[in-house]
C-alpha positions as CSV (number, residue, x, y, z in Angstrom):
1,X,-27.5,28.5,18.2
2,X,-29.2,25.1,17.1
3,X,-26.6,22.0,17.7
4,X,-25.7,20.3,14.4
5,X,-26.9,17.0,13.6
6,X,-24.5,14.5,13.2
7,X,-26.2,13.1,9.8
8,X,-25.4,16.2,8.4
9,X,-21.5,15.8,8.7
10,X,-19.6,13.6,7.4
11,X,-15.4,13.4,8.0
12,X,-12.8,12.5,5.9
13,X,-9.0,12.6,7.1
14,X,-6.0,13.0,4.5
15,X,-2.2,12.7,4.7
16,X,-1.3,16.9,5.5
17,X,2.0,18.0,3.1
18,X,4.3,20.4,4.5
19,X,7.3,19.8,6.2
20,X,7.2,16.9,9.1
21,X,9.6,14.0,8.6
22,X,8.4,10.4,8.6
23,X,5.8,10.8,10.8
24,X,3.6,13.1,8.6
25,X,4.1,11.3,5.7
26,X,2.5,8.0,7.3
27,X,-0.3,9.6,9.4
28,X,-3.5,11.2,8.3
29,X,-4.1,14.3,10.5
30,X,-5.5,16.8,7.9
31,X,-9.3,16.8,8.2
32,X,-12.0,17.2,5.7
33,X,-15.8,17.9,7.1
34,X,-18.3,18.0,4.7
35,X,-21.4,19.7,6.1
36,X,-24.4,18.8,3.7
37,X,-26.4,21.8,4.0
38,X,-30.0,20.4,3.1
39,X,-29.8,17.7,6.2
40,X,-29.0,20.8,8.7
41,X,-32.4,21.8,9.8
42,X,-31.6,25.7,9.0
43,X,-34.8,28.2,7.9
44,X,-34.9,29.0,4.6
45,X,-33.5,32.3,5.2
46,X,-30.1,31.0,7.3
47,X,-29.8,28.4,4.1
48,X,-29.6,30.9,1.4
49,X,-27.1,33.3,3.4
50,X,-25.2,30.0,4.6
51,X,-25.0,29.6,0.8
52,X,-24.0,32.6,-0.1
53,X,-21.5,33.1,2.8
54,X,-19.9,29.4,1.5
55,X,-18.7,30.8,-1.7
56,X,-16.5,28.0,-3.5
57,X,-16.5,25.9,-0.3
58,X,-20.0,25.0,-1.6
59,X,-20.5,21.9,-4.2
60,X,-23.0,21.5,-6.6
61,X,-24.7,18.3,-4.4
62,X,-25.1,21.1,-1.3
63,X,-22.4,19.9,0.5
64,X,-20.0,22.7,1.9
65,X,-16.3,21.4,2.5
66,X,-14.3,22.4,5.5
67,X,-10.4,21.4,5.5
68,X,-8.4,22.0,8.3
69,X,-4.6,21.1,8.3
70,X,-3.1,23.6,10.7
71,X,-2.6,21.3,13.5
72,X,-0.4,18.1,13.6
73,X,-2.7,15.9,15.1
74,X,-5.9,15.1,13.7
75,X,-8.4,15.9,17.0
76,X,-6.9,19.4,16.7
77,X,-7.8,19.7,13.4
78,X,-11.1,18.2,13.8
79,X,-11.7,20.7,16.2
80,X,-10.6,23.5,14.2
81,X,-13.1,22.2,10.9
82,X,-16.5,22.4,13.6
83,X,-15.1,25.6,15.3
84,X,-15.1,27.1,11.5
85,X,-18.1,25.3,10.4
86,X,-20.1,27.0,13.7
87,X,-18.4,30.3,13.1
88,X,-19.9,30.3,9.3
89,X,-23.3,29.1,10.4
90,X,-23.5,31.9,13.6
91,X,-22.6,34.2,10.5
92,X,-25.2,33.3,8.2
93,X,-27.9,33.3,11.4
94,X,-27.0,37.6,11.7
95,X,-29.7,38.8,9.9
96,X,-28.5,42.0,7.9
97,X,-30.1,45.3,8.4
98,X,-32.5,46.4,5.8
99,X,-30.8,50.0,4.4
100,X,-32.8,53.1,5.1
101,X,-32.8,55.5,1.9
102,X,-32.0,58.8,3.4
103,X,-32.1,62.2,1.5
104,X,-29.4,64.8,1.8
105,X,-30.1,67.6,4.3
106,X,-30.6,70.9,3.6
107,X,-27.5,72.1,5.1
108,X,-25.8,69.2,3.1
109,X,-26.9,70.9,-0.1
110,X,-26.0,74.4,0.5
111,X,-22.8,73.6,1.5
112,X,-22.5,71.7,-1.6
113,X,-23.3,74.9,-4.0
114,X,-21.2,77.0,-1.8
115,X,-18.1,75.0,-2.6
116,X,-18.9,74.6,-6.2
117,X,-19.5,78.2,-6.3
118,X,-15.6,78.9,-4.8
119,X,-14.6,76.3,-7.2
120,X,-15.8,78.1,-10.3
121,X,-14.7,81.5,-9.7
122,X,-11.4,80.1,-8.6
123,X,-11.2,78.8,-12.1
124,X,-13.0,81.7,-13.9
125,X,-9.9,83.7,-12.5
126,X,-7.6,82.0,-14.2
127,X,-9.2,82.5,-17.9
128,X,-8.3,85.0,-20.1
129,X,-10.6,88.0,-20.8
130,X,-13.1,88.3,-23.3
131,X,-12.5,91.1,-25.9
């Protein structure tokens, strides 16, 4: 995996809410990453998975936000926004695999009007006769 340039991020740290007493409510531990996605050297391909992958995470100006708050200090949480930001872009570098069309088998069809056959004579004894 390619390193990510620092120009590309950009950190912003906010007072976390929750329960904490007075020492939460004057420190600012929560982190916020932005990741701008068009400063990230990526391929074309990576970008528009990356993108895609980003969901509402993503802005309109290309910059994908990252919050982490589950820590109480703020170099845990910093950690925690790169170690989520590297696990989206290792996600978005898997290329998916292009789907074969495949054809039912033979087998696979007889079996098919073997069972519909049962199911309609199972039913067909259950009418009444014709007069």
């Amino acid at each position: 995996m390619t390193a990510i340039p620092e120009a590309a991020l950009s950190w912003t740290y906010l007072r976390a809410g929750g329960p904490g007493g007075q020492h939460q409510n004057k420190t600012e531990s929560a982190v916020q990453l932005r990741y701008n996605i068009s400063l990230g050297e990526l391929p074309d391909d990576v970008v528009l998975r990356l993108k895609k992958l980003a969901g509402r995470r993503l802005t309109d100006a290309g910059d994908i936000i990252i919050e982490s708050r589950d820590h109480r200090s703020r170099l845990m949480n910093t950690n925690s926004a790169l170690r989520k930001l590297n696990e989206l872009i290792a996600q978005a570098l898997i290329v998916p695999k292009k789907r074969k069309p495949t054809r039912p088998t033979r087998a696979s069809k007889e079996k098919r009007l073997v069972a519909k056959k049962q199911q309609s004579e199972k039913k067909s004894g259950r009418r009444k006769p014709l007069i």
